[in-house]
C-alpha positions in Angstrom: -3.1 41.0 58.5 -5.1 41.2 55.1 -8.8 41.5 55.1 -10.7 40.5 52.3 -14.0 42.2 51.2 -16.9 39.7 49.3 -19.7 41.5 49.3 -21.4 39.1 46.9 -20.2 35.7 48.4 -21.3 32.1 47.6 -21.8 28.4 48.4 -19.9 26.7 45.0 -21.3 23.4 44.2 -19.1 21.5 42.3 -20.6 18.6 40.1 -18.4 16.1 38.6 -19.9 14.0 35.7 -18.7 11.6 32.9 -19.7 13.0 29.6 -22.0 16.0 29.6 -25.7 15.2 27.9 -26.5 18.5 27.0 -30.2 17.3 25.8 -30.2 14.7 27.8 -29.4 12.7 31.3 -26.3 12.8 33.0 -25.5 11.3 36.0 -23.0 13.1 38.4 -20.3 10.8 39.6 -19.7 12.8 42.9 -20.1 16.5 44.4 -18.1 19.1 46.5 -19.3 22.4 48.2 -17.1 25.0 48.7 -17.1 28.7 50.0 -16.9 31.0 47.2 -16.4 34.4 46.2 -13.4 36.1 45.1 -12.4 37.5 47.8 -13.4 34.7 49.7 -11.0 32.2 47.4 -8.2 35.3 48.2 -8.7 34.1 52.0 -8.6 30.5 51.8 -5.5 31.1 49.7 -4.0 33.1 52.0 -4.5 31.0 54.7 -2.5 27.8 52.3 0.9 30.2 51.9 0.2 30.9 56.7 -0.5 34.4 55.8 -3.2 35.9 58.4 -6.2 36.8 57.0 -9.7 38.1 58.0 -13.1 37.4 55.3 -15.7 40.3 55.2 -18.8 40.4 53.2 -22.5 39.9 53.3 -24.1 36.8 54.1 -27.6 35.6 55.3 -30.0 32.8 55.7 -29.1 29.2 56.3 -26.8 28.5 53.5 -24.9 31.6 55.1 -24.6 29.8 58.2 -22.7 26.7 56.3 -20.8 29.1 54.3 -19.1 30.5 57.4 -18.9 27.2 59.0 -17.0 26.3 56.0 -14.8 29.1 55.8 -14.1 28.3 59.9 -13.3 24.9 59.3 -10.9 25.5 56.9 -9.0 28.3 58.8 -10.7 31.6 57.9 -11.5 34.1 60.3 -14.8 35.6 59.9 -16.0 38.9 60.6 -19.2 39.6 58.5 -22.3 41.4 58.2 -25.3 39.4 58.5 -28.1 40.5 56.1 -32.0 39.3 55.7 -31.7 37.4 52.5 -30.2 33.7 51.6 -26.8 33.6 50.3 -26.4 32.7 46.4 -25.4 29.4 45.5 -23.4 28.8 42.2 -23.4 25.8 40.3 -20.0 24.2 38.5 -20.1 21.5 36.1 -16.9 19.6 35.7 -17.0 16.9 32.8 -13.9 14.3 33.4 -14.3 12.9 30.1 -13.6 16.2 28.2 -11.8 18.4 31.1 -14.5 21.1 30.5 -16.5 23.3 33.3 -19.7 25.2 33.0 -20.3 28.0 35.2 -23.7 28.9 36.3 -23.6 31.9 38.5 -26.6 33.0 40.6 -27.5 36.9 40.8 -27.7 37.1 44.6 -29.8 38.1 47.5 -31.4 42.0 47.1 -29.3 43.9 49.6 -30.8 47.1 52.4 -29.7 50.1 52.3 -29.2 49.7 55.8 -27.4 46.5 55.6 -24.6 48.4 53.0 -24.5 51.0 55.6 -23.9 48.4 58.6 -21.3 46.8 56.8 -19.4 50.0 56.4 -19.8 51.2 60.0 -18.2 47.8 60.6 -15.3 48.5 58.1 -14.9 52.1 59.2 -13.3 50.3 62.7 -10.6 48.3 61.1 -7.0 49.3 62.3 -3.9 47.8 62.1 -4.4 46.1 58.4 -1.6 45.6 56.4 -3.7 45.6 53.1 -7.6 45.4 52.2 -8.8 43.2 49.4 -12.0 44.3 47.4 -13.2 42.3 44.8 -15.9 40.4 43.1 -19.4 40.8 41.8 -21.8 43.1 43.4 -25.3 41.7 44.9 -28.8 43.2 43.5 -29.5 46.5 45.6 -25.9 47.5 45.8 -24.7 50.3 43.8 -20.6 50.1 42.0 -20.3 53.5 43.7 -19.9 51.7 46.9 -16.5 50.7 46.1 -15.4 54.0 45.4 -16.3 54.8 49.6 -14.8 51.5 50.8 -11.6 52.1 49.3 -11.7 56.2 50.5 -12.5 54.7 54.5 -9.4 52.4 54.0 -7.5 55.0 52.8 -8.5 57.6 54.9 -7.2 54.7 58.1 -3.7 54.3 55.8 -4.7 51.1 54.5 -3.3 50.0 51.4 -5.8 48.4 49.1 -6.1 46.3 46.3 -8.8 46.2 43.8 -10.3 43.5 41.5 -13.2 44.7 40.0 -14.1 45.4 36.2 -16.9 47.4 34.7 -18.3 50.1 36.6 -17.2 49.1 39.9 -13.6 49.1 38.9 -14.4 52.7 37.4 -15.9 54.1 40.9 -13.1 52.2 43.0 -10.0 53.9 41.0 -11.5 57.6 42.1 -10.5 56.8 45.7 -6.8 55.9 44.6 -6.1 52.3 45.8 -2.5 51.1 46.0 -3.5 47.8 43.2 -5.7 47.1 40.5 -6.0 43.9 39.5 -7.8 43.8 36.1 -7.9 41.7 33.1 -6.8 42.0 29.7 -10.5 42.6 28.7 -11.5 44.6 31.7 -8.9 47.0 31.1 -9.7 47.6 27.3 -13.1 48.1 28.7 -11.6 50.6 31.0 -9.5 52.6 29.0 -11.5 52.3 25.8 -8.7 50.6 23.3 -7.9 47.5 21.9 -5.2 45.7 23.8 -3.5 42.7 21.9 0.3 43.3 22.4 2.1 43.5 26.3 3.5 47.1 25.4 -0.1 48.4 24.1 -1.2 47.2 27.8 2.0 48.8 29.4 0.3 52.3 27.6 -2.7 51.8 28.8 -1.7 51.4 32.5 0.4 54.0 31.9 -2.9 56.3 31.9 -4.1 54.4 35.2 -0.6 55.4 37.7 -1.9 59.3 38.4 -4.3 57.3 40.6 -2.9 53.8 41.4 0.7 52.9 42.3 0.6 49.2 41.1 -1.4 48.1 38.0 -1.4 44.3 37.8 -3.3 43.4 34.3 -4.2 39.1 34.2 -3.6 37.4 31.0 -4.4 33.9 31.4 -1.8 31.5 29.8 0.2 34.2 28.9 0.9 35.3 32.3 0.9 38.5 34.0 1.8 42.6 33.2 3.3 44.7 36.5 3.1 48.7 36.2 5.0 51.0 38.4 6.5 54.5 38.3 9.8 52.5 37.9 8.9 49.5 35.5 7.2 47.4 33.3 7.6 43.7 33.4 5.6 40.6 31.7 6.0 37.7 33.9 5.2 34.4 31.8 4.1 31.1 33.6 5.6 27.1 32.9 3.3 25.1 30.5 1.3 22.9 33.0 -1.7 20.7 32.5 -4.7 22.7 33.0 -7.3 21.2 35.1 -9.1 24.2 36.2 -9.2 27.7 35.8 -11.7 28.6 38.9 -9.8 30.6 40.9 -6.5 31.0 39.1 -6.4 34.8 39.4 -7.9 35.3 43.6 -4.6 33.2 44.1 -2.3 35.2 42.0 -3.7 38.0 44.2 -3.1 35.8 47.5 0.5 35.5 45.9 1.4 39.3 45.2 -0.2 40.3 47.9 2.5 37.5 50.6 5.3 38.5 48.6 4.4 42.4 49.5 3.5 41.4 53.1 6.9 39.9 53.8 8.8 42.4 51.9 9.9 40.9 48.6 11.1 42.7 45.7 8.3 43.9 43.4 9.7 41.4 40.7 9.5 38.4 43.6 6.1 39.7 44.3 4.7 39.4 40.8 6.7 35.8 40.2 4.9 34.3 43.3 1.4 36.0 42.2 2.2 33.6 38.2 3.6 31.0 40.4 0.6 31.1 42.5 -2.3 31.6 39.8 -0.5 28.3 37.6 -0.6 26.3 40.8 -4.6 27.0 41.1 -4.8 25.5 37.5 -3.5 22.5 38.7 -6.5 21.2 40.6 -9.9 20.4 39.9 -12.9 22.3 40.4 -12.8 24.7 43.1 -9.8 23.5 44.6 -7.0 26.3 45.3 -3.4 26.5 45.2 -1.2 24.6 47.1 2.6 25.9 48.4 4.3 23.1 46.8 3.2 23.4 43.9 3.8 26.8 44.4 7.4 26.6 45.5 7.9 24.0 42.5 6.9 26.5 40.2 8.5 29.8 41.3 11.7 29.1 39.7 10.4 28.6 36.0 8.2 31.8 36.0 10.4 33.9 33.2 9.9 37.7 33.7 11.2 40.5 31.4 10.9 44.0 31.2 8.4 45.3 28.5 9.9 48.4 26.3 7.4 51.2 25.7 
């Protein structure tokens, strides 16, 4: 079982025009409404490749209610904490003519103290999970040094745990040792403090990072993925495909790495099916996910190498 922690989620509305009028009208063709969140997108793609999965977070207010309802109907067990404010709602802008998106992304409700603390009494119960998900944005009233005691409770209960965060929050998280970090290109220049252009300049920074993580996965768009361990370094590169989107490429290469670790798969089948995954998330529009046979379609043309130091 993989649990996923949002603690930020969000209703995604999807708008779908013909030629964006920046300074002007423009009238949207059609609309979907999604569940978001990254670690909520890590569930629903979880739930594609029939791996069990369980969504925690924060939610509230009546948009909260049709963001679980949503999550439900599409498969995802639910287990969060309910809190006094209305759940965020993120607008996407998706203009068919050019193939472009706009993102505008919505702060969030202000978050208790109380309600932090009754979300980790309810996380402090967990048992018998195979790997806990943390990831995504943190709402107004939450502090980044939250994630360093989420990840020390699921360690202290032997739960592996992956980590996507960036900035401070990836910072506090790393101090309780998680098994996977999951950060960026950008996010892990910002983390080490160098300039990282070249896969073996990234291989030395991660380097730095494996006294307190086993696993460093480090996202580089197009250009595919960099795996850390104590016994390797491999660049996995992706097909050319036609992009349609890019929402939500990277919560499915997580979904990917983290079935191939689930079912036992070499580390270099792991990190194939987390490029194979994040590629087939690029094939769809808007907030659409991943599918599996897309994914199985592109397993086999996802080149990895080792990366000399």
């Amino acid at each position: 079982m993989i649990y996923t922690i949002t603690l930020n989620p969000a209703l995604d509305r999807t708008l779908f025009v013909e030629g964006m009028n920046v300074n002007g009208t423009s009238r949207i063709k059609r609309e979907a409404r999604y569940a978001g969140g990254k670690g909520i997108d890590v569930s629903r793609a979880l739930v594609e490749m029939d791996v069990p999965t369980v969504a925690m977070g924060l939610v509230g207010g009546f948009d909260g209610k049709e963001f679980e309802g949503r999550l439900l109907n599409e498969g995802v067990a639910c287990d969060f904490t309910r809190i006094a404010g209305e759940i965020r709602t993120n607008i996407i802008i998706h203009d068919e003519s050019t193939g472009r998106e706009s993102a505008l992304l919505a702060r969030g409700p202000e978050v208790q103290p109380v309600e932090i603390m009754d979300f980790v009494s309810r996380l402090e119960k967990l048992r018998a999970v195979d790997f806990l998900v943390i990831s995504g944005s943190l709402p107004p009233g939450v502090s980044p040094a939250v994630y360093r005691r989420i990840v020390q409770v699921a360690t202290d209960n032997d739960i592996r745990v992956l980590l996507d965060a960036s900035g401070a929050a990836l910072r506090h998280g790393i101090r309780s040792g998680p098994t996977v970090i999951k950060p960026n290109r950008t996010e892990l220049a910002e983390l080490v403090g160098k300039e990282l252009e070249e896969p073996t300049a990234i291989v030395e920074a991660c380097r730095e990072l494996l006294e307190r993580v086993r696993i460093v996965l480090v996202s580089l768009g197009a250009d595919g993925m960099v795996m850390l361990d104590a016994e390797r370094a491999l660049h996995a590169r992706p097909p050319r495909v036609e992009v349609k989107s890019t929402v939500g490429a990277g919560d499915c290469a997580v979904a990917g790495f983290l079935h191939g670790m689930v079912t036992s798969e070499d580390p270099v089948d792991c990190l194939r099916r987390a490029v194979a995954s994040g590629t087939a998330a690029t094939l769809n529009e808007g907030t659409g996910l991943c599918r599996c046979e897309d994914i199985d379609r592109l397993l086999p043309e996802v080149e990895v190498k080792e990366v000399a130091s």
